[in-house]
DRENDO-1510 file (C-alpha; in Angstrom, 1 decimal, always signed):
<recs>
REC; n; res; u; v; w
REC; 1; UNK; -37.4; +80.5; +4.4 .
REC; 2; UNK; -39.8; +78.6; +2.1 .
REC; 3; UNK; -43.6; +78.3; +2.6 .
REC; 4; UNK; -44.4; +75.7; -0.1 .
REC; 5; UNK; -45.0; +73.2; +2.8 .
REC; 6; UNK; -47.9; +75.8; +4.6 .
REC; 7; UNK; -51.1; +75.2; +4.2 .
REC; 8; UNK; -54.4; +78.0; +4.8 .
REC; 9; UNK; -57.3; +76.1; +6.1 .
REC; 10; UNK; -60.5; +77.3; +5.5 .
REC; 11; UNK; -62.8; +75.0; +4.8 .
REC; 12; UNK; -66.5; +75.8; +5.6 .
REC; 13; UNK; -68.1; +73.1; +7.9 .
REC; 14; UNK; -71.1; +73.8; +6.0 .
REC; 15; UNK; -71.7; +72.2; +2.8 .
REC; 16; UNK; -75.0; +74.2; +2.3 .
REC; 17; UNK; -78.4; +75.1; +3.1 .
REC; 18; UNK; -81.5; +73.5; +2.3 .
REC; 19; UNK; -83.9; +75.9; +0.9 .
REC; 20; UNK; -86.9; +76.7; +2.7 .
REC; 21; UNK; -86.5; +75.0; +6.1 .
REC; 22; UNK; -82.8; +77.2; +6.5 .
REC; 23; UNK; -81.3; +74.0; +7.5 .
REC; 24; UNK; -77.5; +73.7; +7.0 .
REC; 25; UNK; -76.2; +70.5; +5.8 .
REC; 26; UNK; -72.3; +69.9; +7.3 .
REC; 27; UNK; -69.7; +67.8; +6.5 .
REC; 28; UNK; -68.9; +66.3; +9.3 .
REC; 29; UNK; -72.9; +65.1; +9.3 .
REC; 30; UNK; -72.3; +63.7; +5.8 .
REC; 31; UNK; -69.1; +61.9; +6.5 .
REC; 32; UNK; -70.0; +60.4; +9.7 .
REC; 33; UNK; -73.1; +58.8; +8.0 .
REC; 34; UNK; -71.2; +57.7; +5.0 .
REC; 35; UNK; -68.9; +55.9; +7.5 .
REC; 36; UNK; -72.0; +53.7; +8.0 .
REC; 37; UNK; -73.5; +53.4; +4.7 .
REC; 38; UNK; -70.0; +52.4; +3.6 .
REC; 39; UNK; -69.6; +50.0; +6.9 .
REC; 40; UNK; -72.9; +48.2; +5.6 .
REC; 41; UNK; -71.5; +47.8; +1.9 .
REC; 42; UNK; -67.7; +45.9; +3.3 .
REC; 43; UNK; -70.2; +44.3; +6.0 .
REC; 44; UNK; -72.4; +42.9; +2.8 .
REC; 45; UNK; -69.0; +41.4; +1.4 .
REC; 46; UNK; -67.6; +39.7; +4.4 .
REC; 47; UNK; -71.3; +38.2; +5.3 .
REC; 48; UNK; -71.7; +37.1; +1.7 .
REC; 49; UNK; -68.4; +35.6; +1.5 .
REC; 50; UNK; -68.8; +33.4; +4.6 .
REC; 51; UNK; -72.3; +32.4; +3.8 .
REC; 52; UNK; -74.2; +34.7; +6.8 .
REC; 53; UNK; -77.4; +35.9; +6.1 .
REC; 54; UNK; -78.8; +39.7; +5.1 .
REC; 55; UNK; -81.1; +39.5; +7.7 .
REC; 56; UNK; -78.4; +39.0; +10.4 .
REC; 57; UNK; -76.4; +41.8; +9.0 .
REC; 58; UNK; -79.1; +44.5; +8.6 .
REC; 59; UNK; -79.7; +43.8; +12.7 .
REC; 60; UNK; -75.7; +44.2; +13.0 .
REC; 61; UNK; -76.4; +47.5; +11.9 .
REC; 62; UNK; -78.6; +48.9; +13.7 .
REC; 63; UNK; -77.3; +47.5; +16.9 .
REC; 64; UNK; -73.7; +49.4; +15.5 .
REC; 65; UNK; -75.4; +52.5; +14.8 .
REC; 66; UNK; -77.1; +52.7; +18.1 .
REC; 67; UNK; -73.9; +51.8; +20.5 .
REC; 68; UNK; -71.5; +53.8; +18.3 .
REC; 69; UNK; -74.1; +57.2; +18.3 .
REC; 70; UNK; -75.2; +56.4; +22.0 .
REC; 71; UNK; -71.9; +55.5; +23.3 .
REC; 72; UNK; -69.9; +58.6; +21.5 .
REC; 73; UNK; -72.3; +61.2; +22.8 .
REC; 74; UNK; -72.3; +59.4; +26.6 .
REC; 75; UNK; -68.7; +59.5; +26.5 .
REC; 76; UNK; -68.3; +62.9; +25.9 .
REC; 77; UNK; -70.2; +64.2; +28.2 .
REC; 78; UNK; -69.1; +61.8; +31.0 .
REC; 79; UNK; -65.8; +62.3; +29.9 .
REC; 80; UNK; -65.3; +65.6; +29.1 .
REC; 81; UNK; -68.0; +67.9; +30.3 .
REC; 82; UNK; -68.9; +65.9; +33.1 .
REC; 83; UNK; -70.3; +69.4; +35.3 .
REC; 84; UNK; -72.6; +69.7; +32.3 .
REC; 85; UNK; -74.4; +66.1; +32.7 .
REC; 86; UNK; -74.8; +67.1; +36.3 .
REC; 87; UNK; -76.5; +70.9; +36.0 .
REC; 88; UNK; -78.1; +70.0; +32.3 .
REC; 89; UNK; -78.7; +66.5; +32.4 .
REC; 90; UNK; -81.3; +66.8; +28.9 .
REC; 91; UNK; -77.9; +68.1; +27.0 .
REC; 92; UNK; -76.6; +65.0; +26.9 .
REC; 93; UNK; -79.3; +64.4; +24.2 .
REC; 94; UNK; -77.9; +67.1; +22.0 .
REC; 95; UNK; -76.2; +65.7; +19.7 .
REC; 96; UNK; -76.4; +68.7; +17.0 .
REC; 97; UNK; -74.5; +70.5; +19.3 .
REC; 98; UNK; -71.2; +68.8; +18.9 .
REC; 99; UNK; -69.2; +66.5; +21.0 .
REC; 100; UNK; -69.0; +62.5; +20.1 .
REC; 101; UNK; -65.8; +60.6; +21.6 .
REC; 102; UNK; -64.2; +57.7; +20.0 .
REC; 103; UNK; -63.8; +55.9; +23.4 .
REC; 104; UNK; -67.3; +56.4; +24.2 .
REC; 105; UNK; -67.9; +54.9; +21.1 .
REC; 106; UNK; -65.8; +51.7; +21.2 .
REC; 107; UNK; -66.9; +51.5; +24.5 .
REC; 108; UNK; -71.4; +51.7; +22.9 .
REC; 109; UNK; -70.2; +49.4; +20.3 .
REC; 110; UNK; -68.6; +46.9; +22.7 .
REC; 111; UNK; -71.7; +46.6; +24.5 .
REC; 112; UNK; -74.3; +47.0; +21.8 .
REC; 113; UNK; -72.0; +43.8; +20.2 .
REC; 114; UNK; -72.8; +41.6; +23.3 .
REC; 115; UNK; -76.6; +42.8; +23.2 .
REC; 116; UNK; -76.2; +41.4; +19.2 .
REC; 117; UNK; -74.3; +38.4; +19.8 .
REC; 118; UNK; -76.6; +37.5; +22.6 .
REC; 119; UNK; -79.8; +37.9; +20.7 .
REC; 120; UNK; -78.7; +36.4; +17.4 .
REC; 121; UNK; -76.4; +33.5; +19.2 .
REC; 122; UNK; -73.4; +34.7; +17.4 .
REC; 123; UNK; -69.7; +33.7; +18.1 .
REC; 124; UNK; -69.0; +37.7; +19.4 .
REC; 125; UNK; -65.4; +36.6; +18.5 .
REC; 126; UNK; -66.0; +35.9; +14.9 .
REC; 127; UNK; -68.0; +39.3; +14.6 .
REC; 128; UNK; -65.1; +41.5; +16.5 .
REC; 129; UNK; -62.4; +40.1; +14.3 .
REC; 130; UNK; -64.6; +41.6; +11.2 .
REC; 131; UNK; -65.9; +44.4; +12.6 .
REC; 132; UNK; -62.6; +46.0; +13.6 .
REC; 133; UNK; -62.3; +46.3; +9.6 .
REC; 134; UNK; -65.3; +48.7; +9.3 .
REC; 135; UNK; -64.4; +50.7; +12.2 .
REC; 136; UNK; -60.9; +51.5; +10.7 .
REC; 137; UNK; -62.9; +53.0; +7.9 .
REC; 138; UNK; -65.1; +55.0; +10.3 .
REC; 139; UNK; -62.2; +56.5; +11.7 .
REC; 140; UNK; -61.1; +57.8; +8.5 .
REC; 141; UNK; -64.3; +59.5; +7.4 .
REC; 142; UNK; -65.1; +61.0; +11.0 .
REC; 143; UNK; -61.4; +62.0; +11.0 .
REC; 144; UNK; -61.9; +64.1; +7.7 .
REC; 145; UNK; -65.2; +65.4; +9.5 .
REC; 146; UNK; -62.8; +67.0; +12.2 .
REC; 147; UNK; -61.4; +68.2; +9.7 .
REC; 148; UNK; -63.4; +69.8; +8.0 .
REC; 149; UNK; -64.4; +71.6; +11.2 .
REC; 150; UNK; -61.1; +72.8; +11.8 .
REC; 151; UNK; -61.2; +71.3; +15.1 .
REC; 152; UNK; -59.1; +68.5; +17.2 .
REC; 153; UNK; -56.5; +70.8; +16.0 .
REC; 154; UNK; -52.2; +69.9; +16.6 .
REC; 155; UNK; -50.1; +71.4; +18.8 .
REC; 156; UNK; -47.6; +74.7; +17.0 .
REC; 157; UNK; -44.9; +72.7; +14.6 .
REC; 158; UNK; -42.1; +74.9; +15.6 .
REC; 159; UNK; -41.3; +75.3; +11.8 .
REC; 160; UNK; -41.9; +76.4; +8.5 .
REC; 161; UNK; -44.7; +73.3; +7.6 .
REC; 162; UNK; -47.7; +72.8; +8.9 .
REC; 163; UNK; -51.5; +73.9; +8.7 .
REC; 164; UNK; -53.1; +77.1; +9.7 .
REC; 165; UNK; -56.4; +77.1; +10.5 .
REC; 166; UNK; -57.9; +80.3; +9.6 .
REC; 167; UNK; -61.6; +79.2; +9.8 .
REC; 168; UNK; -62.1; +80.8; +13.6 .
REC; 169; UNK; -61.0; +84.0; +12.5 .
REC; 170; UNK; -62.4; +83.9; +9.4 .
REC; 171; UNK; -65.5; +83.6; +11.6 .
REC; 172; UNK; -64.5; +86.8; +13.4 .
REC; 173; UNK; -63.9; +89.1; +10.9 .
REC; 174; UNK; -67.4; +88.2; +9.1 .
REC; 175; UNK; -68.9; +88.6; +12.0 .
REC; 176; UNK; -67.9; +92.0; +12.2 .
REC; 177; UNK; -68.7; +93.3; +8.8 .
REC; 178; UNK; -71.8; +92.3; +7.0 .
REC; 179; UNK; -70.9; +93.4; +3.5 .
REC; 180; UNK; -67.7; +91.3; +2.9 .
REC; 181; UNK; -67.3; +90.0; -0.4 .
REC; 182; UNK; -64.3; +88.0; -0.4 .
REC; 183; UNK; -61.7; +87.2; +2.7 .
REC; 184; UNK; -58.4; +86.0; +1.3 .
REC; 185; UNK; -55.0; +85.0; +2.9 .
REC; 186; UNK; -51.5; +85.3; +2.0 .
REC; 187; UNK; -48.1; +84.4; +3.3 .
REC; 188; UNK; -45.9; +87.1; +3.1 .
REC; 189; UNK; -42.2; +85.1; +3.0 .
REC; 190; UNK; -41.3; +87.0; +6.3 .
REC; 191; UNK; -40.9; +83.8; +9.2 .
REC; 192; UNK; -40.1; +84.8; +12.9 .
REC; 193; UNK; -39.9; +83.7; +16.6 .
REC; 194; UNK; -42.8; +85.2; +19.0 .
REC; 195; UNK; -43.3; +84.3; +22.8 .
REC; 196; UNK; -40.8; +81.0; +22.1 .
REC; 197; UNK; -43.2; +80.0; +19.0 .
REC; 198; UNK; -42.4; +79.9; +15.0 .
REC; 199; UNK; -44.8; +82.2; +13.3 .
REC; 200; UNK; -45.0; +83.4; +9.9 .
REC; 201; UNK; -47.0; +86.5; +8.5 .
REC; 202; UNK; -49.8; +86.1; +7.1 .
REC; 203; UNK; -51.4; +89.1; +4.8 .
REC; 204; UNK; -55.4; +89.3; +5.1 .
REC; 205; UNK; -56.9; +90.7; +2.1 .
REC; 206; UNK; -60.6; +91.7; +2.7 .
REC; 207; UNK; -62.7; +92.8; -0.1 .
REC; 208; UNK; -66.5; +94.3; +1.2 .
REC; 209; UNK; -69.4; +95.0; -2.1 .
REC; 210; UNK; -69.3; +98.5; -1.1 .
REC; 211; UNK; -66.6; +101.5; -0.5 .
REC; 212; UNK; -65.8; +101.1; +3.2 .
REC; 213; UNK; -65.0; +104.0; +5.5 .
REC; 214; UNK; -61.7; +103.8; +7.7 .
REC; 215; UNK; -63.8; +103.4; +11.1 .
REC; 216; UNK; -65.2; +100.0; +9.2 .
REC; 217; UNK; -62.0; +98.9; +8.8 .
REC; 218; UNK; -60.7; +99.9; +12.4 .
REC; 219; UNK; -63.8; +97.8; +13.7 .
REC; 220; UNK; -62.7; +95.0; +11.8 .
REC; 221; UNK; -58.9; +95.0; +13.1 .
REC; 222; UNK; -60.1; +95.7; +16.5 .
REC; 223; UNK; -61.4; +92.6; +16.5 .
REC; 224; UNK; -59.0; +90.8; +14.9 .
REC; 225; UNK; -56.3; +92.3; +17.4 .
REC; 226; UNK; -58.8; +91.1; +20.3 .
REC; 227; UNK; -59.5; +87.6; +18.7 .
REC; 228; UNK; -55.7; +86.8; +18.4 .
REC; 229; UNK; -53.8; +88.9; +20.9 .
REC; 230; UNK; -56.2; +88.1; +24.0 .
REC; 231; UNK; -55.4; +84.7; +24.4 .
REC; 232; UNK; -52.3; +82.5; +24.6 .
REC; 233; UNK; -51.3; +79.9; +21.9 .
REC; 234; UNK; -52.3; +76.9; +24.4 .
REC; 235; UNK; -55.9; +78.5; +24.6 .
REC; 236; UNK; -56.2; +77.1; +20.5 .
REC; 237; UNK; -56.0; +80.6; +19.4 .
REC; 238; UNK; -54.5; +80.5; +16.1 .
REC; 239; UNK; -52.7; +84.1; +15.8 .
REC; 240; UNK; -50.7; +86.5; +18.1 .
REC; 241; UNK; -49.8; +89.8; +18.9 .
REC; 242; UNK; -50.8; +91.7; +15.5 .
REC; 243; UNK; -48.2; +94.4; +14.6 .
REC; 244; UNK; -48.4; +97.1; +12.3 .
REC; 245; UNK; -52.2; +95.7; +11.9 .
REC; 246; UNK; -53.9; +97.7; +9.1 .
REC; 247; UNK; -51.0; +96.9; +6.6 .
REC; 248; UNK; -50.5; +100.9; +5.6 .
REC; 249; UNK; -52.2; +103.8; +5.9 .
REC; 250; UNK; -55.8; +102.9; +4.3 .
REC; 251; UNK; -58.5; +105.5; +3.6 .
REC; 252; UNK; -62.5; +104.8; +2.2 .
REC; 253; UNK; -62.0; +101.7; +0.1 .
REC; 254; UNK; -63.7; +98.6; -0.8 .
REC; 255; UNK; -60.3; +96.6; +0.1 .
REC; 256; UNK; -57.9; +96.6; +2.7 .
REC; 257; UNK; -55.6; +94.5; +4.2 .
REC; 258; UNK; -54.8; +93.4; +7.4 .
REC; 259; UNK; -51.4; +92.0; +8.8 .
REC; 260; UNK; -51.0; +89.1; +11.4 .
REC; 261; UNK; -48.7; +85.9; +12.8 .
REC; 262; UNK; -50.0; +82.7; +11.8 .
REC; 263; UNK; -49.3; +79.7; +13.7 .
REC; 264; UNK; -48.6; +76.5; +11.4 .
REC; 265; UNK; -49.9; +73.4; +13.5 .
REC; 266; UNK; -49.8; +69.7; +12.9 .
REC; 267; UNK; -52.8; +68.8; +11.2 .
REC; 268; UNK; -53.5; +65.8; +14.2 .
REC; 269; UNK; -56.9; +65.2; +12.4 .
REC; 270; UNK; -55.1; +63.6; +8.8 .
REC; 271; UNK; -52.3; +61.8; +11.3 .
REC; 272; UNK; -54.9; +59.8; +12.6 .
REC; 273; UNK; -57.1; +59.5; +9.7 .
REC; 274; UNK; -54.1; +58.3; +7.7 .
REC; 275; UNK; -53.3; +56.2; +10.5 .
REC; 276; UNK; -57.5; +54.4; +10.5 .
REC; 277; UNK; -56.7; +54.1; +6.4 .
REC; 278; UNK; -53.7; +51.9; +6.8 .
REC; 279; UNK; -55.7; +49.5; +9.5 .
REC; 280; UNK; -58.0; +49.4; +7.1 .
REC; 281; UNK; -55.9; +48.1; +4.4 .
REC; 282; UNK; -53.9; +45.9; +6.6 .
REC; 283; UNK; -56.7; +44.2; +8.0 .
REC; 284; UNK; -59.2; +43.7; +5.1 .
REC; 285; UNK; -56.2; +42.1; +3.7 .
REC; 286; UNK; -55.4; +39.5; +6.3 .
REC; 287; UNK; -59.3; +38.7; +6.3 .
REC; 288; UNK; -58.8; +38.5; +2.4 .
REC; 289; UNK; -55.5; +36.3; +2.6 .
REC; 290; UNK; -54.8; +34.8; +6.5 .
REC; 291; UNK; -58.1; +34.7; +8.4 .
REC; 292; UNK; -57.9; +31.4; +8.5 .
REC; 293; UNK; -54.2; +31.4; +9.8 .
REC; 294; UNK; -55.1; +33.3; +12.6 .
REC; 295; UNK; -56.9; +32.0; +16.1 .
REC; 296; UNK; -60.7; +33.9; +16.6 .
REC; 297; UNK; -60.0; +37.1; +18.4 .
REC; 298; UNK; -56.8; +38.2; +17.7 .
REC; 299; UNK; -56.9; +40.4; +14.6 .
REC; 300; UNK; -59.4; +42.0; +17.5 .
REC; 301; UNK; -56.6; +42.1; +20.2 .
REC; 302; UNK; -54.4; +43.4; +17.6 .
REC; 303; UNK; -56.5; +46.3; +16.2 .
REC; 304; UNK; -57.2; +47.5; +19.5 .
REC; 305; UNK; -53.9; +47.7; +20.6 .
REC; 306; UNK; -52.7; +49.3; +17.6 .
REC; 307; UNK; -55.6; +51.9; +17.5 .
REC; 308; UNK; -55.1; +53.2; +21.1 .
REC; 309; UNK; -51.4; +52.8; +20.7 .
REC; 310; UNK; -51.6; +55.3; +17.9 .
REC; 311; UNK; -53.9; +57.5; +20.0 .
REC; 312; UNK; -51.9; +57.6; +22.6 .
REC; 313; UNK; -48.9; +59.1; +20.8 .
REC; 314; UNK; -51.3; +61.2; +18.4 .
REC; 315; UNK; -52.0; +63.0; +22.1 .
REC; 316; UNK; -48.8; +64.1; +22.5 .
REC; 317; UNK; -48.8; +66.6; +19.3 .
REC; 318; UNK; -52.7; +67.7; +19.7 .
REC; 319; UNK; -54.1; +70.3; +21.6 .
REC; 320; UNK; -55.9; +69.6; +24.8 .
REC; 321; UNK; -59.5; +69.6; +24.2 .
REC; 322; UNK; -61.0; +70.8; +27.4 .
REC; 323; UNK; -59.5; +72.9; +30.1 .
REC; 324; UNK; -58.6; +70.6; +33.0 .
REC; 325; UNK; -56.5; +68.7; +30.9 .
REC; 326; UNK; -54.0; +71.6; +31.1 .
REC; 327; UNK; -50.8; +70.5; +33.6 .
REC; 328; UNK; -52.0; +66.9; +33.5 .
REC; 329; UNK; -49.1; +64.5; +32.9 .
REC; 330; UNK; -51.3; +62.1; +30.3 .
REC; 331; UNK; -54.6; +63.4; +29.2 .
REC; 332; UNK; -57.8; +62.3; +28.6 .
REC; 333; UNK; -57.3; +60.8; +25.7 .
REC; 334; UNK; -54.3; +59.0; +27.1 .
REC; 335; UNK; -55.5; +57.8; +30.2 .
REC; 336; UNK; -58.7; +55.9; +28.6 .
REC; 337; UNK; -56.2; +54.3; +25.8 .
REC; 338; UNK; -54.3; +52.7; +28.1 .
REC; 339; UNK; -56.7; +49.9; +29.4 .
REC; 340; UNK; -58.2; +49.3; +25.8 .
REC; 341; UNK; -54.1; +48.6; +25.1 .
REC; 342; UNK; -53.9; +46.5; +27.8 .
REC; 343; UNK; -57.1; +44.2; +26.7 .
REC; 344; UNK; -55.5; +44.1; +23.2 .
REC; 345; UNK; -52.7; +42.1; +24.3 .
REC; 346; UNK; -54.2; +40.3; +26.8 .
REC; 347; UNK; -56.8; +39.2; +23.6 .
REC; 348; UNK; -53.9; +38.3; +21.8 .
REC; 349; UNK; -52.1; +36.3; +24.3 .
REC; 350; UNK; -55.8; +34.6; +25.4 .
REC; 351; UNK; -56.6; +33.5; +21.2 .
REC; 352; UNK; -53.1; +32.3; +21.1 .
REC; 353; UNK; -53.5; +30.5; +24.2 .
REC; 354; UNK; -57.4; +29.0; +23.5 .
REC; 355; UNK; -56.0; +27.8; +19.5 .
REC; 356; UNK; -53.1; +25.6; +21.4 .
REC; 357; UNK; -55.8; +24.0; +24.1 .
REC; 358; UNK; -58.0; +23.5; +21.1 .
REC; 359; UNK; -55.4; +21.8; +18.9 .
REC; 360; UNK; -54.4; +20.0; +21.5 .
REC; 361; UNK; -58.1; +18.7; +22.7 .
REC; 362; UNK; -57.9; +17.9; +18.7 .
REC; 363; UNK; -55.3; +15.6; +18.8 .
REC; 364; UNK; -55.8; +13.8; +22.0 .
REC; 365; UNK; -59.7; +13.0; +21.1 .
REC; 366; UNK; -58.0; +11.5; +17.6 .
</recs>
């Protein structure tokens, strides 16, 4: 069976470190600010274009920046880790920690829109049917940030494509032995079926910067064989049940391999970030060509309900993300889509409705 369509993931969350201060700079850090520097540059265009001022804009951003950060972080932890807001309520401030959610965030930016259009007497319509354009562009760069961090991972594909995400345990097995040079992994060609799940084997090759001795290596396939055999595929665990672990009988060395069964999952975080690139496209373009064919507040109504439509059948091939999801018939994710879906076309079907009265008001008054 071919493995041309497999793909190792191993990126390092961590760009680097800044000298002195020990401070790691991460990807996910970088792309989630460049989701606003680059919101502020398509921002500039559309304000310039329809003759609003720089002034008005650089308060837009701040009011964005503060709902999206505030409202991602309050999400999650209201959301998702609920106990933890009630025994550590100061963790919510944490952001460094990890743990943003996008419906906490449409949710902050919602409101922190209405604080904006209230101060600035702005039509909230006018700036919802723009916005939507930025925040399809967000969704792409904090998607690759997932990414990046090998996290928000998809289900198994149950065949021979997918991504394996090898980050965790290359985590593990550095974590074990200080001296390791290099790590590298290697499909072997050899595909098979293990507790009902497609796996394929996957050949570790570990080089340290120093002749090892066998108990260094036994150390380091113990805890491989812990780290993958000790908890079930819908616990995120990316391999299972090593066999025939050390590879062949090894002996002092400053390489030895290591034999295991990858799991090739969907890679959920480019589905969705593929899916925020194409609303992006789609609805710069009808603000470039058709936004005056449109009634205000539609391209609003649709965007939502295409985003959480997405989302909610982008759930069905990811892994749960927290434990009491687990037996639930819709998750988390699922459940708060379905009112943001339901206020999209109810958007739609109100800007249809208010265009008609006005037309009509238009022509009666004439």
């Amino acid at each position: 069976m071919s493995h041309l369509l497999y793909v190792i993931w191993n990126a390092d969350p961590e760009m680097f470190t800044i000298p002195g201060i020990n401070w790691p700079v991460r990807w996910y850090g970088l792309l989630f600010a460049t989701a606003f520097i680059l919101s502020q540059v398509i921002m500039n265009i559309i304000f310039k274009a329809e003759k609003r001022s720089q002034k008005d804009l650089d308060t837009l951003t701040f009011y964005i920046i503060l709902g999206t950060v505030l409202g991602a972080r309050l999400g999650h932890m209201f959301f998702y880790d609920f106990k933890t807001v009630i025994q550590h309520p100061l963790d919510i401030f944490k952001i460094w920690e990890g743990g943003l959610a996008s419906h906490g965030g449409a949710i902050g930016i919602l409101i922190a829109m209405w604080l904006y259009c209230k101060k600035t007497k702005e039509d909230w319509l006018w700036i919802f049917d723009r916005l939507i354009i930025v925040v399809a562009l967000s969704g792409l760069c904090i998607r690759t940030g997932n990414l990046m961090n090998s996290e928000i991972i998809g289900k198994p594909t149950e065949s021979n494509y997918g991504f394996v995400f090898v980050n965790p345990l290359d985590q593990v097995i550095k974590s074990s032995l200080n001296n390791i040079d290099k790590i590298e992994y290697q499909f072997t060609g050899k595909d098979s079926m293990m507790n009902n799940h497609h796996v394929s084997q996957l050949k570790i090759n570990i080089k340290a910067n120093q002749v090892l001795p066998l108990d260094s290596m036994l150390k380091v396939a113990s805890e491989v064989m812990w780290y993958s055999g000790g908890t079930p595929i819908e616990d995120k665990h990316l391999f299972i049940d090593p066999m025939q672990l050390i590879s062949e009988k090894q002996k002092s060395s400053d390489t030895f391999s290591l034999n295991v069964f990858a799991i090739p999952r969907h890679p959920a975080q480019l589905y969705e970030g593929g899916f925020c690139l194409f609303l992006f496209v789609l609805f710069f373009w009808l603000w470039l060509k058709k936004r005056e064919a449109f009634p205000k507040g539609f391209f609003f109504g649709l965007f939502i309900m295409l985003l959480f439509t997405e989302r909610i059948i982008s759930e069905t091939i990811k892994e749960n993300q927290v434990a009491f999801e687990k037996g639930m018939h819709l998750n988390m994710g699922q459940i708060l889509s379905i009112p943001f879906i339901i206020a999209g076309i109810a958007f739609m079907i109100w800007s249809k409705k208010q265009n008609k009265f006005h037309k009509t008001t238009v022509i009666k008054n004439e």
